[in-house]
C-alpha positions in Angstrom: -45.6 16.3 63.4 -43.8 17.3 60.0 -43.6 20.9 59.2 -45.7 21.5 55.8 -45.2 24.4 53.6 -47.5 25.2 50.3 -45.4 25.1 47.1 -44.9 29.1 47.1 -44.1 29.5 50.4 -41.2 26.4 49.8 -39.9 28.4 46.9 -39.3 32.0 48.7 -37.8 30.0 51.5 -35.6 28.4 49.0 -34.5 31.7 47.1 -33.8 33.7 50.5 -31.6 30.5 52.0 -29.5 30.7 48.2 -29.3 34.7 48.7 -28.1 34.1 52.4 -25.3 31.5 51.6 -24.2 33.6 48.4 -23.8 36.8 50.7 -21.6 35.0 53.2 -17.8 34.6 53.1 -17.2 32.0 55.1 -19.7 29.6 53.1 -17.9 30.6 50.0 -14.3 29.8 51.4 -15.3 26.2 52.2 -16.6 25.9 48.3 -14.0 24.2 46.8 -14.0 23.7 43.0 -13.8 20.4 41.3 -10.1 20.5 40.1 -10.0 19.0 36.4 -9.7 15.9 35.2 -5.4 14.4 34.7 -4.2 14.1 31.3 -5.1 10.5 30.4 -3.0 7.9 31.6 -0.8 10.5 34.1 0.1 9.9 37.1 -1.1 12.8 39.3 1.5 13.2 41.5 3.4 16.9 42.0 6.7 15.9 40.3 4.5 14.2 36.9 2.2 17.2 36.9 4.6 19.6 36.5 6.5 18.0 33.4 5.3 19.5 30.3 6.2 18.9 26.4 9.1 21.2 25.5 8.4 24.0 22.4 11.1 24.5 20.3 12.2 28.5 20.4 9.7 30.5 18.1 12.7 31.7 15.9 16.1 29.7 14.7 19.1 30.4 16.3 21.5 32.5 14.8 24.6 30.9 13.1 27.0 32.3 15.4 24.4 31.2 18.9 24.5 27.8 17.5 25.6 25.1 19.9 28.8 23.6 18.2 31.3 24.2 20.9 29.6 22.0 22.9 28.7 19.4 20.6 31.1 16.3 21.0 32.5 13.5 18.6 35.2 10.5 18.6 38.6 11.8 17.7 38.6 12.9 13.9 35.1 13.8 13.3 34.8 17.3 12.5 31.4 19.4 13.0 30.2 22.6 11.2 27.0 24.5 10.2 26.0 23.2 6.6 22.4 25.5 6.8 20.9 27.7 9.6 17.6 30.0 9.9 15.9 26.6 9.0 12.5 27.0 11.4 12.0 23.6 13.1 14.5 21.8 10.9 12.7 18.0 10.2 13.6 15.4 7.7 16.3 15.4 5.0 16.2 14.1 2.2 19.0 14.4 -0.8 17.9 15.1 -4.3 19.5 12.7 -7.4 21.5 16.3 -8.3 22.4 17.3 -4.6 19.5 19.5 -3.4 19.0 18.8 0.5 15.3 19.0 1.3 14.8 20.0 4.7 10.9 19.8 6.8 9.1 21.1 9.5 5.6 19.6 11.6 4.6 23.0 13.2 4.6 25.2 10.1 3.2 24.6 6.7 6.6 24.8 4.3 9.0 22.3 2.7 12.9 24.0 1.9 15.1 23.1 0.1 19.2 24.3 0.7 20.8 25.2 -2.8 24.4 26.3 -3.4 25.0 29.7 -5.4 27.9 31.5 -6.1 29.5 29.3 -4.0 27.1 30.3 -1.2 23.8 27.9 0.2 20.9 29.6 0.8 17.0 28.3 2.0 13.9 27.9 -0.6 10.7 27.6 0.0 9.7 25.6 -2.5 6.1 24.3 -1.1 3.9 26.2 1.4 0.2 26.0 3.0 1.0 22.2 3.9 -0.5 20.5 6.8 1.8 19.6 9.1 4.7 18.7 6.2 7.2 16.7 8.0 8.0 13.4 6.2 10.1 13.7 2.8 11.2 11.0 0.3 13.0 11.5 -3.5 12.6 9.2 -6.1 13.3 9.8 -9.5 12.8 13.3 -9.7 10.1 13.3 -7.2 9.8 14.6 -3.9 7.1 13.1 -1.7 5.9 15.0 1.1 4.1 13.7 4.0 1.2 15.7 5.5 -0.9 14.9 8.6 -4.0 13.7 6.4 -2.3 12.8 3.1 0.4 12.4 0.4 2.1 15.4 -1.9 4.5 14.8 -4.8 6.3 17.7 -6.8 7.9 16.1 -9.7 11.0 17.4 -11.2 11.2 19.9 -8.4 15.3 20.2 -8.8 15.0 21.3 -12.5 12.4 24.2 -10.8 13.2 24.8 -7.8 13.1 28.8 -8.4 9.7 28.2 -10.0 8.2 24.9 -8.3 5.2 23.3 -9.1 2.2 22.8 -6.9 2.1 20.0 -4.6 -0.3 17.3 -6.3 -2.4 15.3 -4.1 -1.6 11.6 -4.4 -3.5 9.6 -1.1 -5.7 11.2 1.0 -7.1 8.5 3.6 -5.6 9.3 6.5 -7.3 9.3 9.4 -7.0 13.1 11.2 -5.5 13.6 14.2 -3.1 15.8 16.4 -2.1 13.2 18.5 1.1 11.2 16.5 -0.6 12.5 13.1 2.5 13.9 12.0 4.2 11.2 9.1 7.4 10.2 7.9 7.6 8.3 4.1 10.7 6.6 2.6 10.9 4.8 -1.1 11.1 0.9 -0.5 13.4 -1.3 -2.5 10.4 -2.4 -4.1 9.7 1.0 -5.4 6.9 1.8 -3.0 5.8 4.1 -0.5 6.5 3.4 3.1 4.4 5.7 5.9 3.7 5.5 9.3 -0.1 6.4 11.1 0.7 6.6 14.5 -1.8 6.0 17.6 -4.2 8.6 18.1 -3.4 8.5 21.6 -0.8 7.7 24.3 -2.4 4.3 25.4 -5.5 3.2 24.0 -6.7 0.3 21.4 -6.0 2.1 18.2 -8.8 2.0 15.2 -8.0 -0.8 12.6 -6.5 2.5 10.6 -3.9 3.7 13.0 -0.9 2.3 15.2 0.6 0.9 11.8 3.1 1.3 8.5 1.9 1.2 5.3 2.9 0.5 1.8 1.3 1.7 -1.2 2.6 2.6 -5.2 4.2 5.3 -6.2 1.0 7.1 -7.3 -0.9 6.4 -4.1 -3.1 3.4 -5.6 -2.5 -0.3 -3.6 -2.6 1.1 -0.1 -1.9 -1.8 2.5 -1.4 -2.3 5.9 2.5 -3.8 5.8 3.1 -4.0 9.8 1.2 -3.6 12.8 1.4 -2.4 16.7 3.8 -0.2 16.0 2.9 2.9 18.4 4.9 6.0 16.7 7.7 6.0 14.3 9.1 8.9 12.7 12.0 7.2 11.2 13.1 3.6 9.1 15.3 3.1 6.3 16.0 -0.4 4.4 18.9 -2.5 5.2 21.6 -1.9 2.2 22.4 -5.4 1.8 19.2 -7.6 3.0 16.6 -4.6 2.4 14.7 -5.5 5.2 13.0 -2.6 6.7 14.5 -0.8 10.0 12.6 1.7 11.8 12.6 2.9 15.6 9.0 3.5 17.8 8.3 5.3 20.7 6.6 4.2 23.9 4.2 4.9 25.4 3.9 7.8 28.4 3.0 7.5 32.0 3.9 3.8 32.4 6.9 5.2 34.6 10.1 7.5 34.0 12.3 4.2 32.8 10.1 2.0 31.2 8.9 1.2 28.4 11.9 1.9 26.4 12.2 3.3 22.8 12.9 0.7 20.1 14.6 -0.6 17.2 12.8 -2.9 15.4 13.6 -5.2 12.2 10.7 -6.3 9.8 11.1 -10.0 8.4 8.3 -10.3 6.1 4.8 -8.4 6.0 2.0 -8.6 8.4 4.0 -8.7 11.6 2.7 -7.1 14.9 5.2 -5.1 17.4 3.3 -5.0 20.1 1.2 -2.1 21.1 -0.8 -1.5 22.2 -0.6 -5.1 24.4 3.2 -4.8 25.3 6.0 -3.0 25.5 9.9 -3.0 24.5 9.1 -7.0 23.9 9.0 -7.8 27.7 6.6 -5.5 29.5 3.2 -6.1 29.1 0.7 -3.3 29.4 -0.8 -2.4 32.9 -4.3 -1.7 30.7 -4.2 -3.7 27.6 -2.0 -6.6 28.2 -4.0 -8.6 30.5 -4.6 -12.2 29.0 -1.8 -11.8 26.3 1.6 -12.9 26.0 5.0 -10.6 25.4 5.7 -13.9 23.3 3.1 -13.4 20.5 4.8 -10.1 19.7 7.7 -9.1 17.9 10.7 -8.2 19.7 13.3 -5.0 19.3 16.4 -5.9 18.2 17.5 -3.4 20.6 16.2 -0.6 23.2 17.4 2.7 23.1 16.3 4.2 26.2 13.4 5.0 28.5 11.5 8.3 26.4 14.7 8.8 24.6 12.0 9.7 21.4 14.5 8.1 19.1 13.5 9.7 15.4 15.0 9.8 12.2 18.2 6.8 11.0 19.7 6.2 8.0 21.7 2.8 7.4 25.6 4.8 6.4 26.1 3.8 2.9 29.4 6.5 2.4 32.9 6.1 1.9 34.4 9.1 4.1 33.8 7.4 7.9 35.7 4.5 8.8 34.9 0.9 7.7 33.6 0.0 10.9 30.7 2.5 9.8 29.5 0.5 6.8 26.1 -0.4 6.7 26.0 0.5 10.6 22.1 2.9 11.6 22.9 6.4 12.8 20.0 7.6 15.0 18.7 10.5 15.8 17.3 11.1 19.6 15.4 14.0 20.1 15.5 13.5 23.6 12.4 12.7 26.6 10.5 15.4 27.9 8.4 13.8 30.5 11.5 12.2 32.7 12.6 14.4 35.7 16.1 13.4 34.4 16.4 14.1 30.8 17.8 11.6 28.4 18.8 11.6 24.4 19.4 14.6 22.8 21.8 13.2 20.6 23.0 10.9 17.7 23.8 7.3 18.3 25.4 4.5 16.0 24.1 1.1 16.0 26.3 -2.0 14.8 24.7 -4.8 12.9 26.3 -8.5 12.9 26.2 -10.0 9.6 23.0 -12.1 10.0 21.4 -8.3 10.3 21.2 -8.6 14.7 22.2 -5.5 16.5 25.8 -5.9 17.8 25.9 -3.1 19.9 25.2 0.8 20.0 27.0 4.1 21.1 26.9 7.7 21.6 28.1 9.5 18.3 27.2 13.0 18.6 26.4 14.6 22.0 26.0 17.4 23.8 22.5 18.5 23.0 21.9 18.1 26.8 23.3 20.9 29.3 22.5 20.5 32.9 19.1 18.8 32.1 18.2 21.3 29.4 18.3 21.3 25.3 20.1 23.9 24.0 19.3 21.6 20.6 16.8 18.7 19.6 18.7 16.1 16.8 15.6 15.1 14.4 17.0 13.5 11.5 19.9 12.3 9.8 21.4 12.1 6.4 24.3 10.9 4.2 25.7 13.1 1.4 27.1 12.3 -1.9 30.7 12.6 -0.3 30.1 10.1 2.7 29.5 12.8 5.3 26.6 13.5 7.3 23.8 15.6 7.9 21.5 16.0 11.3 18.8 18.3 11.7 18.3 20.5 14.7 14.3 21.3 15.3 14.7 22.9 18.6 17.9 25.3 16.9 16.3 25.8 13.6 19.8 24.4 11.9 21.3 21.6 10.2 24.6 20.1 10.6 27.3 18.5 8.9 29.9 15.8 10.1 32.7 14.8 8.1 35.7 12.8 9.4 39.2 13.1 9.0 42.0 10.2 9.4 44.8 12.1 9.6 43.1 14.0 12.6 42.2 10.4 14.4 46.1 8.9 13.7 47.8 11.7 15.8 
């Protein structure tokens, strides 16, 4: 026969078995707490839990800690410091009178390097920006990229000891931390280009995101202009065909070599790339790509490595490198951060054949990796007036020139 108890007697049992358990040891050693949730999409074993995103150093490097003896280039390339003390060095961009603009995504200032006395030094010429790391300069106007929206400052190189405000152009962003940071280049067509990257790692991106867009010079005439295109933070327009270039990075947590980093070519407007369905043109998505074809997609016209984070590129429009360098893509690979074995950190050249095809690519500058650590990040690069060329250093707080020398590469 069932044991009854009236309702009061049930609840003083109840309190004194909760005051019992909580007073014995034993009881709380086998209480084990629920361990949170993985990162979305990570793997969960011990070696992917312990890779983490790698912070740059909270202050730039001094010029005489900087990296260059270990920094390596072909025979007859020369390297030197052209700025440091430039906190998380970004994009470059080159004013019509010579002014090189320098970024940053974790702090709030644009700079820009000026010569005096026969001397550089770093301006601030805009502060309180969110997240300022894509630049363009068009006829006297520098166009900054912010997570939520677009900044010009017109005639900035005619005042840059007294520079104007930052004037709001676009704001319809969408806002997040997640690939919200932007890059923005001037089209042949005298429009802005700008990336919205996913809001995510892998996931079916909002109608507003995973994308590049064009729109005028005075923000009006905003358009999607590609699709599935997961992160890029750097394009540039062919010199010849002006077809747009730009590289994208994949996704995480697929594995350590796959998908790999791309470098795609845009033939006309409304194209798709790919993500969030597949990757690197040939690896469809363990999630999303179910029922889709690699096929419907466009392809890379080249892969640049598992996680490599390949950034910034300029087509090399200058005189001072060799011919072979004409019109050729110099790329900027920050490097991976989530691979046990580390790979990029460094600057490599793609060749083009003349129907605009990649022809091949190489390490340029290298060095950035030291027994699987950074001891500098490459961001961005940048031609000058006389044909050499810039790269920016987040993780040193510098930028560098490279110039090149025939005399040096004939002996």
């Amino acid at each position: 026969m069932p044991i009854r108890f009236s309702p009061q007697r049930a609840r003083l049992l109840a309190a004194t078995l909760a005051t019992a358990l909580a007073a014995c040891p034993a009881a709380a050693q086998q209480s084990t707490p629920t361990p949170p949730p993985p990162t979305p999409n990570q793997p969960t074993s011990d070696a992917a839990t312990k890779l983490r995103g790698i912070n740059p150093p909270p202050f730039p490097m001094a010029a005489d800690k900087l990296p260059i003896p270990q920094l390596k280039l072909p025979k007859g390339f020369k390297i030197e410091v052209f700025m440091s003390g430039v906190p998380n060095a970004r994009s470059l961009r080159l004013g019509d009178k010579g002014t090189v603009f320098v970024s940053n995504r974790i702090l709030d200032k644009v700079y820009a390097v000026v010569e005096k006395d026969g001397k550089r030094e770093l301006k601030v010429i805009a502060s309180g920006l969110d997240r300022p790391n894509g630049l363009a300069f068009h006829d006297g106007t520098l166009y900054v990229a912010e997570g939520t929206k677009i900044s010009k400052l017109e005639k900035i190189e005619d005042n840059l000891d007294n520079p104007p405000k930052p004037v709001v152009i676009y704001d319809q962003f969408p806002n997040h931390q997640s690939h919200g940071w932007k890059f923005i280049a001037v089209g042949p067509d005298n429009k802005l280009y700008i990336n919205v990257g996913a809001p995510c790692n892998i996931c079916l991106p909002p109608d507003t995101n995973a994308q590049i867009r064009r729109m005028n010079l005075d923000g009006s005439g905003s358009e999607v202009y590609v699709r599935g295109v997961r992160n890029s933070v750097g394009f540039d327009f062919h010199p010849v065909t002006k077809e747009l270039y730009f590289t994208d990075n994949g996704r995480d947590w697929l594995s350590e070599d796959l998908p790999n980093d791309e470098l795609n070519r845009v033939t006309k407007a409304g194209q798709h790339f790919g993500y969030p369905y597949c990757h690197q043109g040939n690896v469809p998505d363990d999630q999303f790509g179910w029922g889709r074809s690699c096929s419907d997609y466009e392809a890379p016209v080249a892969l640049l490595g598992p996680h490599a984070a390949a950034l910034g590129m300029r087509f090399y429009t200058g005189k001072m490198l060799p011919a072979a360098f004409r019109n050729a893509i110099f790329i900027a690979r920050h490097g991976s951060w989530n691979k046990t074995n580390k790979l990029g950190g460094d600057v490599i050249v793609v060749k083009l054949n003349p129907d605009g095809s990649v022809k091949s690519w190489e390490p340029f500058m290298t060095g950035f990796l030291q027994d699987n650590n950074y001891i500098g990040r490459p961001v961005d690069v940048e031609v000058l007036k006389d044909g050499s060329l810039l790269v920016s250093d987040d993780h040193a707080g510098a930028i560098y020139r490279i110039s090149y020398d025939g005399r040096v590469a004939g002996r």
